[in-house]
C-alpha positions as CSV (number, residue, x, y, z in Angstrom):
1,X,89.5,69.5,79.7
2,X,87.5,71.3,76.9
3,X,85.0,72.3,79.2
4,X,87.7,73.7,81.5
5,X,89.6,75.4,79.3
6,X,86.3,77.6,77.6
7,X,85.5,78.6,81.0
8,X,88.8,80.1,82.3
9,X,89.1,81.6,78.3
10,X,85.6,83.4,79.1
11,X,86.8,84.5,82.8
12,X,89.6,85.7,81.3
13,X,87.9,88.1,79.0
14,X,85.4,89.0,81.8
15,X,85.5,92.0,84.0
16,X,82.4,91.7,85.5
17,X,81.8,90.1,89.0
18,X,78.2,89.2,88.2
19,X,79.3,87.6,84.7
20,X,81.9,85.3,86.4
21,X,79.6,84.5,89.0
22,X,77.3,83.3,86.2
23,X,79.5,81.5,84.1
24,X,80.7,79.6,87.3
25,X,77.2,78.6,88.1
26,X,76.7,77.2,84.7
27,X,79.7,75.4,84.4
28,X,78.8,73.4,87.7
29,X,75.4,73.1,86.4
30,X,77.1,71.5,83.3
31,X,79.8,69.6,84.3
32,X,79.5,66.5,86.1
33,X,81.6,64.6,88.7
34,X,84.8,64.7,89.6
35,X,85.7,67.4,86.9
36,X,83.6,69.9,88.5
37,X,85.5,69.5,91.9
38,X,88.9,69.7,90.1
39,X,88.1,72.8,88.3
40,X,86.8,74.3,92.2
41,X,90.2,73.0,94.2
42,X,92.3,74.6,91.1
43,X,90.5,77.9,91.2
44,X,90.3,77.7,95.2
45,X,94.3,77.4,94.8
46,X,94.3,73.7,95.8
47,X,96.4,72.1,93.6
48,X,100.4,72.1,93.1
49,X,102.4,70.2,90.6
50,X,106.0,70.2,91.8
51,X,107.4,68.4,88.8
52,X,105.6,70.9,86.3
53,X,108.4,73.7,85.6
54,X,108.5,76.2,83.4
55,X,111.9,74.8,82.5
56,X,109.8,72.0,81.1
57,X,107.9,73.8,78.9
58,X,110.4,75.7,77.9
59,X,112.4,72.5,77.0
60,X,109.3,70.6,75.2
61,X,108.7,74.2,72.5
62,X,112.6,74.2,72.1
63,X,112.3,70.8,69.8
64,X,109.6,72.0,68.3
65,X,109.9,75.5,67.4
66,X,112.8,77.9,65.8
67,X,114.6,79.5,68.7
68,X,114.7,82.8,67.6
69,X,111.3,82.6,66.6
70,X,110.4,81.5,70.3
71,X,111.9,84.4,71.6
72,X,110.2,87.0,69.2
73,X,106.6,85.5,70.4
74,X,107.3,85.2,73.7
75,X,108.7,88.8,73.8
76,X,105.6,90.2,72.3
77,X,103.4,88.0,73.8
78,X,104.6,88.1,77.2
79,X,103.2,84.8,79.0
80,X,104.9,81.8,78.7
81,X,101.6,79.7,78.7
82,X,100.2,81.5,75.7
83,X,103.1,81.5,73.5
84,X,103.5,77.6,73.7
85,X,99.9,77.1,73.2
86,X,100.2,79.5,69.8
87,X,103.0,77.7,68.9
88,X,103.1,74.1,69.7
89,X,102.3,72.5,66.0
90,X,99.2,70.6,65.3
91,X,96.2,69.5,67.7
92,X,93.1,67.4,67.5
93,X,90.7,69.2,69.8
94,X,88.2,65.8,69.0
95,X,90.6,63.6,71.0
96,X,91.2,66.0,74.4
97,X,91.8,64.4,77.8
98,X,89.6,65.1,80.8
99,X,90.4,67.1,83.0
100,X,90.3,64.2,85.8
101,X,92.5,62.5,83.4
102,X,94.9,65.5,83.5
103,X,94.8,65.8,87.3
104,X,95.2,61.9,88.1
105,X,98.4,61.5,85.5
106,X,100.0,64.7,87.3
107,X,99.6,63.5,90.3
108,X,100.9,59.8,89.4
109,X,103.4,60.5,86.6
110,X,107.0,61.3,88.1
111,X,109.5,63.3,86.9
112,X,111.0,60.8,84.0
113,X,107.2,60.3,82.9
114,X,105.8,64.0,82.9
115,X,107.1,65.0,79.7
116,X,105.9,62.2,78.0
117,X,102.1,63.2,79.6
118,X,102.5,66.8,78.2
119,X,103.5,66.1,75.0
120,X,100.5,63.8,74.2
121,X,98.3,66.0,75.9
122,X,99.8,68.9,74.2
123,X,99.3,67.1,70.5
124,X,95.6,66.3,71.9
125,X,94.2,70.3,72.7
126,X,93.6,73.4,70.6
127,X,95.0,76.4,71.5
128,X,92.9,77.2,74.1
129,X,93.2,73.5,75.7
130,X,96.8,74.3,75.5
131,X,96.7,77.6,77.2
132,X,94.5,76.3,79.9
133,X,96.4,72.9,80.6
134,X,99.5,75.1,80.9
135,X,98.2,77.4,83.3
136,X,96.7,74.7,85.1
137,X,100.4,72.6,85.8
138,X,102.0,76.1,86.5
139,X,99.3,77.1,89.4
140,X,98.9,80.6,86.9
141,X,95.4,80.6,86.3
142,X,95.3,84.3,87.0
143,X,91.7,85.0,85.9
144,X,90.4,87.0,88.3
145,X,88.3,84.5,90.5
146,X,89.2,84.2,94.2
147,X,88.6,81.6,96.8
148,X,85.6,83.8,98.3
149,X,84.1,84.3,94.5
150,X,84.6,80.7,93.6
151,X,82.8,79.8,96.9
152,X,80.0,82.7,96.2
153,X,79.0,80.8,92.8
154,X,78.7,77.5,94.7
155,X,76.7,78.9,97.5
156,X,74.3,80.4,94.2
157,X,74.5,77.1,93.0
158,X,73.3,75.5,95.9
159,X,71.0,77.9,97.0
160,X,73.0,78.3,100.1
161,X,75.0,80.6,102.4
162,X,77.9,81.5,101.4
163,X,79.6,81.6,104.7
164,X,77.7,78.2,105.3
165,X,80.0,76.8,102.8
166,X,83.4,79.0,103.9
167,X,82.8,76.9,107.3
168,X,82.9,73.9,106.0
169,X,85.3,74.0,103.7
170,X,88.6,72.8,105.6
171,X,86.6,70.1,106.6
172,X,86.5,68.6,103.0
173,X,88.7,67.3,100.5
174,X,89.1,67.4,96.4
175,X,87.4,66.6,94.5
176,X,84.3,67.7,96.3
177,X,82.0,65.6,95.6
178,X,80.4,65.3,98.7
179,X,79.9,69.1,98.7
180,X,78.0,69.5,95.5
181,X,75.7,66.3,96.6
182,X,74.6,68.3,99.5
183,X,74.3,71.6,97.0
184,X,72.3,69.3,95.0
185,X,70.2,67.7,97.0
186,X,71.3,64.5,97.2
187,X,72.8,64.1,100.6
188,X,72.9,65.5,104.1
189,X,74.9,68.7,105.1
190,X,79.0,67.3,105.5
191,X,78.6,67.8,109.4
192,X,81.6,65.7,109.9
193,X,83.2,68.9,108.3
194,X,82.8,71.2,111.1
195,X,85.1,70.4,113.7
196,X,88.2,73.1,114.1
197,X,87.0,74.9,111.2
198,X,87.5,78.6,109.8
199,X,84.9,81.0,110.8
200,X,84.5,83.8,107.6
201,X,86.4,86.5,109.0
202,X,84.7,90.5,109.7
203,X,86.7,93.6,108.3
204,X,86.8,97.0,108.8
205,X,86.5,100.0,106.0
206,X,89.2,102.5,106.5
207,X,88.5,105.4,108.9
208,X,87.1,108.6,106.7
209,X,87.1,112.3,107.2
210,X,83.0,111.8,107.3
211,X,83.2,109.7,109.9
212,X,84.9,111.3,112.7
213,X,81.9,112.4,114.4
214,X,80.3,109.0,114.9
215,X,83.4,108.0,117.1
216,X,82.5,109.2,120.3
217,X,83.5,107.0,123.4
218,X,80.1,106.2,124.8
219,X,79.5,103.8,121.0
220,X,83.3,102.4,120.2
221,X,86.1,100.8,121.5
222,X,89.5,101.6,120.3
223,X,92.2,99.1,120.1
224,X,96.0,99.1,118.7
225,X,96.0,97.6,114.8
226,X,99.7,95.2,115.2
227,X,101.5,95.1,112.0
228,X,101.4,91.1,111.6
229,X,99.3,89.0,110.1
230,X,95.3,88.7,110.7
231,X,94.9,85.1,111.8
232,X,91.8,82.7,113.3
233,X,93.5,80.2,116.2
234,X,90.3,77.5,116.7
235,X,91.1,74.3,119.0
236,X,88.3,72.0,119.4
237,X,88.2,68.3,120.2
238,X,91.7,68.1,120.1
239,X,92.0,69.0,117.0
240,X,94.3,72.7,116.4
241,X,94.3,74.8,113.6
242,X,96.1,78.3,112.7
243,X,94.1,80.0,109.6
244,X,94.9,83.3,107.6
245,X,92.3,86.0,107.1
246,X,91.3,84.2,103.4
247,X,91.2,80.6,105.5
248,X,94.2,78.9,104.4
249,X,95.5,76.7,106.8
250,X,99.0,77.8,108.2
251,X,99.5,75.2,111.1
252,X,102.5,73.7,109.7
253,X,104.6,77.2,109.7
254,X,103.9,78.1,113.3
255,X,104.2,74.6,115.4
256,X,104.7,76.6,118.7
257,X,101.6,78.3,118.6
258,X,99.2,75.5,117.4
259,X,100.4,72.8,119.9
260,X,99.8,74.7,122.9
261,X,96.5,76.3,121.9
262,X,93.7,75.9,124.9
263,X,90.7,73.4,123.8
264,X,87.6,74.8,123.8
265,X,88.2,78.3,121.6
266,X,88.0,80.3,118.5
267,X,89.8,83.2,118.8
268,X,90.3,86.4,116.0
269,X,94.0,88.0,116.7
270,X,96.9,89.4,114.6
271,X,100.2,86.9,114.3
272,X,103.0,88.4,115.7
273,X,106.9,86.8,116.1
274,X,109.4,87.9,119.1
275,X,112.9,88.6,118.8
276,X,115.0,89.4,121.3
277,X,111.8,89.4,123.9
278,X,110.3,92.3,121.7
279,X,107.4,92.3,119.1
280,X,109.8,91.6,115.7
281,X,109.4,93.2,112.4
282,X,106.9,92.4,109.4
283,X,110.0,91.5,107.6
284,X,110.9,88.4,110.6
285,X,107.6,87.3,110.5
286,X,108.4,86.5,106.9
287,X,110.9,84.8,107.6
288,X,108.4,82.1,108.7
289,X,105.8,82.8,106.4
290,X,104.7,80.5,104.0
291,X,107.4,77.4,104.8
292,X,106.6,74.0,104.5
293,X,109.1,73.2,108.1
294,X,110.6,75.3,110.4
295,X,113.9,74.8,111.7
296,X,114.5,74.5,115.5
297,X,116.8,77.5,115.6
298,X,114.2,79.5,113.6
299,X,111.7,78.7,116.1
300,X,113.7,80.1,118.4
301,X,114.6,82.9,117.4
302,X,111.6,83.8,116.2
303,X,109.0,82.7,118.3
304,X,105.2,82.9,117.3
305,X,102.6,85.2,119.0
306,X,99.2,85.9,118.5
307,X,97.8,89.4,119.9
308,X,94.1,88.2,120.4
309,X,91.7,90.7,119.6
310,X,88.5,88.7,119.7
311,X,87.2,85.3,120.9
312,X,84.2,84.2,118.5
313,X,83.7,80.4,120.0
314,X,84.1,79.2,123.9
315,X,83.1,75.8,125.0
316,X,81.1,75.1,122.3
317,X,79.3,78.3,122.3
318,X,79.4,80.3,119.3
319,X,79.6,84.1,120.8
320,X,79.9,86.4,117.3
321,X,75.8,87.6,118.0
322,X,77.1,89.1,121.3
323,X,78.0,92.7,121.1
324,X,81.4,93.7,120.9
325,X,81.8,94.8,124.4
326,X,80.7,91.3,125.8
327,X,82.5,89.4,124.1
328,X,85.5,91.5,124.9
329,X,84.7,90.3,128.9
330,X,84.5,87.1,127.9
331,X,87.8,87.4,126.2
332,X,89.4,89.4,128.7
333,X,88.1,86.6,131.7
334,X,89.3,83.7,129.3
335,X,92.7,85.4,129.7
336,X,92.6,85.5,133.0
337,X,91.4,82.3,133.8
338,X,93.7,79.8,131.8
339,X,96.9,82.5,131.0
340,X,97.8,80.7,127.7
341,X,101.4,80.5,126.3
342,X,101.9,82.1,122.6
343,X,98.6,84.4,123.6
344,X,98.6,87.7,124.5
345,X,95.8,90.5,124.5
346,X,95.5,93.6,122.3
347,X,95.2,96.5,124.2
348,X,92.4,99.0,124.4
349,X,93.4,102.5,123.9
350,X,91.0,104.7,126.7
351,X,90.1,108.3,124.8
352,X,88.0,111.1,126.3
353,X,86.9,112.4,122.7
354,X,88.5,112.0,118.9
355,X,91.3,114.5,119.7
356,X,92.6,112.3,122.3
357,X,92.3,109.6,120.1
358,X,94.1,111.3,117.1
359,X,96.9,112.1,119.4
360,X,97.4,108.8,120.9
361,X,97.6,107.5,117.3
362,X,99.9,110.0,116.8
363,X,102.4,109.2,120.2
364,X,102.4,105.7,119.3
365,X,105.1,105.7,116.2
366,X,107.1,107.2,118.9
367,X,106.5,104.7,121.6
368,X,109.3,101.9,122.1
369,X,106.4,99.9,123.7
370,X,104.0,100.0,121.0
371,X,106.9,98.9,118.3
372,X,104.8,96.9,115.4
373,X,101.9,99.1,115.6
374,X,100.0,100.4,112.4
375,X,97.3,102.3,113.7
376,X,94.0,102.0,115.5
377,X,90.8,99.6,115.1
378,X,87.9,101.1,115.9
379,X,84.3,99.2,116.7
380,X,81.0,100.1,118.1
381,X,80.5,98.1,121.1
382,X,77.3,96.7,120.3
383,X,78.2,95.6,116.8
384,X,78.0,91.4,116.9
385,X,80.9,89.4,114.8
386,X,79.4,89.4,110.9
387,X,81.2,88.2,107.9
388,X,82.1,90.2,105.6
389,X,83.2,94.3,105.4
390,X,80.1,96.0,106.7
391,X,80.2,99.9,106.9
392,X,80.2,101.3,110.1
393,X,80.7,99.0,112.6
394,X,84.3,98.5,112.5
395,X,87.0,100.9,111.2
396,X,90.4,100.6,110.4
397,X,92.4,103.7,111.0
398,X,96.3,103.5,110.0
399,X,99.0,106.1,110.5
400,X,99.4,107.8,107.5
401,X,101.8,106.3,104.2
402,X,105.5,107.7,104.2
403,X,106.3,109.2,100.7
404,X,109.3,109.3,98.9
405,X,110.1,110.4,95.4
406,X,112.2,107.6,93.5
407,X,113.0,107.2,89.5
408,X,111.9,104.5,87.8
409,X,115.2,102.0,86.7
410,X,113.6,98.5,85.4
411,X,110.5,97.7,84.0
412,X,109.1,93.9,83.6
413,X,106.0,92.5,81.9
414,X,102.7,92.0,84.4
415,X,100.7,88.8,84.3
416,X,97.2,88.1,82.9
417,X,95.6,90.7,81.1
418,X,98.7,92.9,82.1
419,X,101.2,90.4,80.0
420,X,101.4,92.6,77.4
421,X,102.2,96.1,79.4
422,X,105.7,96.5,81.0
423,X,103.3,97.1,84.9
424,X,106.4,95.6,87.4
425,X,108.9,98.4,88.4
426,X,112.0,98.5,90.4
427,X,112.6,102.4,91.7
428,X,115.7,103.6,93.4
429,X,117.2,106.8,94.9
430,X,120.3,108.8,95.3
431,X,123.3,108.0,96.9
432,X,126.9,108.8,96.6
433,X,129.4,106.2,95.2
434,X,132.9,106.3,94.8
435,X,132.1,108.1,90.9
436,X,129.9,110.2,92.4
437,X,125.9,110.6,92.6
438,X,124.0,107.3,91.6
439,X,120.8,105.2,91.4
440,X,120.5,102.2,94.1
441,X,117.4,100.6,94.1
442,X,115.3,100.6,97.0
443,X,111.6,99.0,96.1
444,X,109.8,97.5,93.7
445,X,105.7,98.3,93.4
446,X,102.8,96.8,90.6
447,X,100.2,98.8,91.7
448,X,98.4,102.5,92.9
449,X,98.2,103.5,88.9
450,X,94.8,104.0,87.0
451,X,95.0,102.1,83.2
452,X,95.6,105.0,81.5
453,X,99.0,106.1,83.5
454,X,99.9,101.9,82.8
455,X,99.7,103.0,79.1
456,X,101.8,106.1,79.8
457,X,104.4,104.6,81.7
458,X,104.2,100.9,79.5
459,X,105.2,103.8,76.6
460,X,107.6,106.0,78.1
461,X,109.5,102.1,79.0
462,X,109.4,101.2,75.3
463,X,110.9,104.5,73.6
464,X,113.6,104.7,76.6
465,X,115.0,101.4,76.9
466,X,118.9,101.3,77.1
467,X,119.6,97.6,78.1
468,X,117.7,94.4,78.1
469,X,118.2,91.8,80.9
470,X,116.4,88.7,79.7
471,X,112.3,89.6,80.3
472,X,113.8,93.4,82.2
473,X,113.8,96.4,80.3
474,X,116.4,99.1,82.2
475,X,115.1,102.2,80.9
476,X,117.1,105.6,81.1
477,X,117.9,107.5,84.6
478,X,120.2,110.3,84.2
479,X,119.9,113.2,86.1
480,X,118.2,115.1,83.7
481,X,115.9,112.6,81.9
482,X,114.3,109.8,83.3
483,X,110.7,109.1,84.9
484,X,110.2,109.9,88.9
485,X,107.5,108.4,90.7
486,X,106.3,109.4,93.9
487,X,106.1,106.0,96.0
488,X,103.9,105.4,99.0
489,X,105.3,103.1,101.6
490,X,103.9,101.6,105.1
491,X,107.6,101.6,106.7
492,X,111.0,100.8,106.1
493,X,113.2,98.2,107.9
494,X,117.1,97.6,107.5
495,X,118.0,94.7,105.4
496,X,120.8,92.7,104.3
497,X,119.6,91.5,101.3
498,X,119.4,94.7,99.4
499,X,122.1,96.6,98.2
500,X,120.7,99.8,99.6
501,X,120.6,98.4,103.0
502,X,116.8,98.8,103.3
503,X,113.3,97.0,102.1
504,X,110.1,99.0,101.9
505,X,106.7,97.9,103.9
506,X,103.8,97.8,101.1
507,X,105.1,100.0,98.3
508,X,103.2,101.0,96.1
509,X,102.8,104.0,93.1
510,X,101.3,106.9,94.2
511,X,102.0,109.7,92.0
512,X,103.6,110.0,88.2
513,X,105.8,113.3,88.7
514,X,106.2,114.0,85.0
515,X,106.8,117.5,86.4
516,X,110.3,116.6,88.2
517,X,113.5,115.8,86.7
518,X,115.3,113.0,88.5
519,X,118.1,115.0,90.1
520,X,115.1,116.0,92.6
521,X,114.3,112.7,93.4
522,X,115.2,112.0,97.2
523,X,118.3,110.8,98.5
524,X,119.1,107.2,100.6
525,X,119.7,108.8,103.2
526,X,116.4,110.4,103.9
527,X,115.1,107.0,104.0
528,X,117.8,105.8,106.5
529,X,116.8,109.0,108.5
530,X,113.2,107.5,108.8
531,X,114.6,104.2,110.7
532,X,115.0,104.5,114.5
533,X,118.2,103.6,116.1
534,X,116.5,99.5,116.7
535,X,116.1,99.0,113.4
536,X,112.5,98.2,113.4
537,X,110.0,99.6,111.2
538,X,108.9,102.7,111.7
């Protein structure tokens, strides 16, 4: 556990991608068996503690520490991990528990037992130990590694290819050691591993003023971009699987889809759900979105569909070196051939030059057929299927962001190296109420700000707080004083969860108007104006 904790202390500190990638290949150099392959499945997002609730730790501090002191620290400090581990009394660092012997009494211990674990561990880490073993039981490690990164440093490790080990991975379990005995040397490649697994994904850079000229009709196909979900359907051997872009399997949430999948294929689409017989919103495909079961009236009244954009595998036959445009054909005869339930194809969008193109991308947030659509993807027809975002064979070109102006009303602390900095905001606009003008919120955004404008706004929160709400600052929103944000949005959808009627499509900060008071912040019902009469996003 030692071990562990020093390395997520020094990923935490480290901004560099190069610098993580080296202290990941050291640790695994260092650390033997089975540690090495907990510390992988808990940075790969691979483990989940249900019993371990914040509630606990907040419970196990409480008979140890002065209330009001508690809340003081935890105020300042801002993560609930770090203040316990600052606080908690004593420690003998000498007599620490490994982290196997962490992960196997989680994963035994029940409910009545756990807080008996903690508290021994607890008494048996330093600081850091404590921090780490926290953030570890909460699933909050938060230190900037990825999946992909985490997988990068093995395939450095092992002197392999990184998207060697990305296809493999679903194939294996924790605590890996099967995986670094191949790295190592000391076994065959995990071939059992293969079978209906994950093939690393390509992606497109976004679409540039520089680069209209190279789309010309004669070198790229363009298709429709669908607002769902970028998924990989693979069915081979009888065995189905339904992966996300980053590879985690989501077979579980969409039953319809998976068990009706044609054997033989690997196909590349975007996850879609119906309602009503049309293509539903981004906000019902949520709905279905990261459940462990789905009900049998959710099922059907939101059934799955994937929009295929690309088949990758056919028989056996891995077709990502083909060009494009073949393996388009083969898509398109594939179609034809078997006519498979909960699969339909993208279409292509014909253009005679990039004027055409622009206004087709244009007509199309107009279009009652082509409800759900984003944009346009763009790819050179003899470009082959590569992992990875490689410039200029694939480009993604979405309708432009809707923009609103909105005042800032509550402010929370971030996570990680944000825990300090009030970096979550809730916005609202104008609307009239029975005592006239108000404030109803409409969005809430964490991002689109440089550091410095965090620092400004983390200030402004601070000197113009009027209430407090637990960990929620509500700062000051008159007419006249206040702080106005200009808010980009991908599309708005109604919604009967939120008081204003309305939830926002990716929001997200794109302009500090310290310029405009908040009277001339924009009213609710210029957002309700950008809704058409379906209520779908527009």
């Amino acid at each position: 556990m030692k071990a562990f904790a020093t390395l997520l202390d020094a990923l935490s500190y480290q901004p560099q991608r190069n610098a993580k990638l080296r202290l990941l290949i050291d640790y695994f150099n260092a650390t033997p068996d089975p540690d090495r392959g907990w510390a992988l499945t808990a940075l790969t997002g691979g483990l989940s503690f249900a019993q371990a609730k914040p509630a606990l730790i907040r419970s196990l501090i409480a008979e140890r520490t002065d209330e009001t002191l508690f809340a003081l620290s935890y105020d300042y400090v801002g993560d609930l991990a770090e203040t316990v581990s600052l606080l908690w009394p004593g420690g003998q660092a000498d007599a620490a528990p490994s982290l196997s012997e962490v992960i196997a009494g989680l994963e035994e211990g029940t409910r009545a037992s756990l807080p008996g674990l903690l508290t021994r561990w607890l008494d048996r880490l330093d600081p850091t130990g404590r921090w780490a073993l926290l953030k570890l039981i909460t699933g909050g490690l938060r230190v900037g590694v990825s999946a992909r990164l985490a997988k990068t440093a093995l395939a450095t490790f092992g002197e392999r290819d990184v998207n060697e080990i990305e296809e493999l991975w679903h194939g294996l379990t924790p605590p890996y050691t099967e995986l670094f005995a191949w790295l190592e040397g000391r076994a065959d490649k995990p071939e059992h591993a293969l079978n209906a697994t994950f093939r690393p994904v390509m992606l497109a850079h976004p679409l540039e003023a520089s680069d209209y000229a190279l789309i010309t009709p004669s070198d790229y196909a363009a298709e429709w971009k669908w607002d769902g979900i970028r998924v990989q359907a693979v069915s081979e051997k009888g065995t189905r699987r339904l992966y996300s872009r980053t590879g985690e399997e989501i077979s579980h949430t969409f039953p319809d889809i998976v068990s009706v999948l044609p054997d033989g294929i690997a196909l590349d689409g975007e996850l879609l759900v119906k309602v009503d017989g049309e293509v539903g919103s981004f906000s019902d495909l949520q709905k279905r979105l990261n459940r462990k079961t789905v009900s049998v009236k959710l099922l059907a009244s939101a059934p799955g569909l994937i929009r295929a954009y690309d088949l990758l595998m056919e028989d056996g036959e891995d077709l990502r070196p083909l060009p494009f445009a073949a393996r388009r054909a083969r898509l398109e005869a594939w179609y034809e051939r078997t006519q498979p339930l909960r699969i339909d194809l993208s279409g292509l969008v014909p253009f005679d030059d990039f004027s055409s193109l622009t206004e087709a991308r244009a007509r199309s947030a107009d279009d009652p057929s082509l409800a759900g659509v984003e944009g346009l993807m763009l790819k050179r027809k003899d470009s082959a299927y590569v992992p990875g975002r490689p410039k200029g064979p694939w480009f993604k070109w979405k309708r432009d962001p809707f923009l609103i102006d909105a005042v800032l009303l509550y402010a929370q602390r971030g996570h990680g190296k944000r825990s300090s900095f009030y970096s979550d905001y809730t916005f609202g606009v104008w609307t009239e109420t029975d005592e006239g003008p108000g404030l109803v919120p409409v969005g809430k955004a964490y991002f689109g700000f440089t550091d410095e404008e965090l620092g400004e706004i983390d200030k402004f929160v601070r000197h113009h707080t009027t209430s407090r709400f637990g960990p929620v600052r509500e700062v000051v929103h008159t007419p006249e004083e206040g702080l106005v944000f200009e808010v980009a949005f991908e599309g708005l959808q109604h919604s009967t969860r939120h008081k204003s009627g309305l939830a926002m499509r990716f929001p997200r900060i794109h302009r500090l108007r310290w310029d405009k008071p908040p009277r001339e912040a924009d009213h609710l019902d210029t957002l309700k104006a950008l809704l058409d009469g379906k209520g779908k996003t527009v």
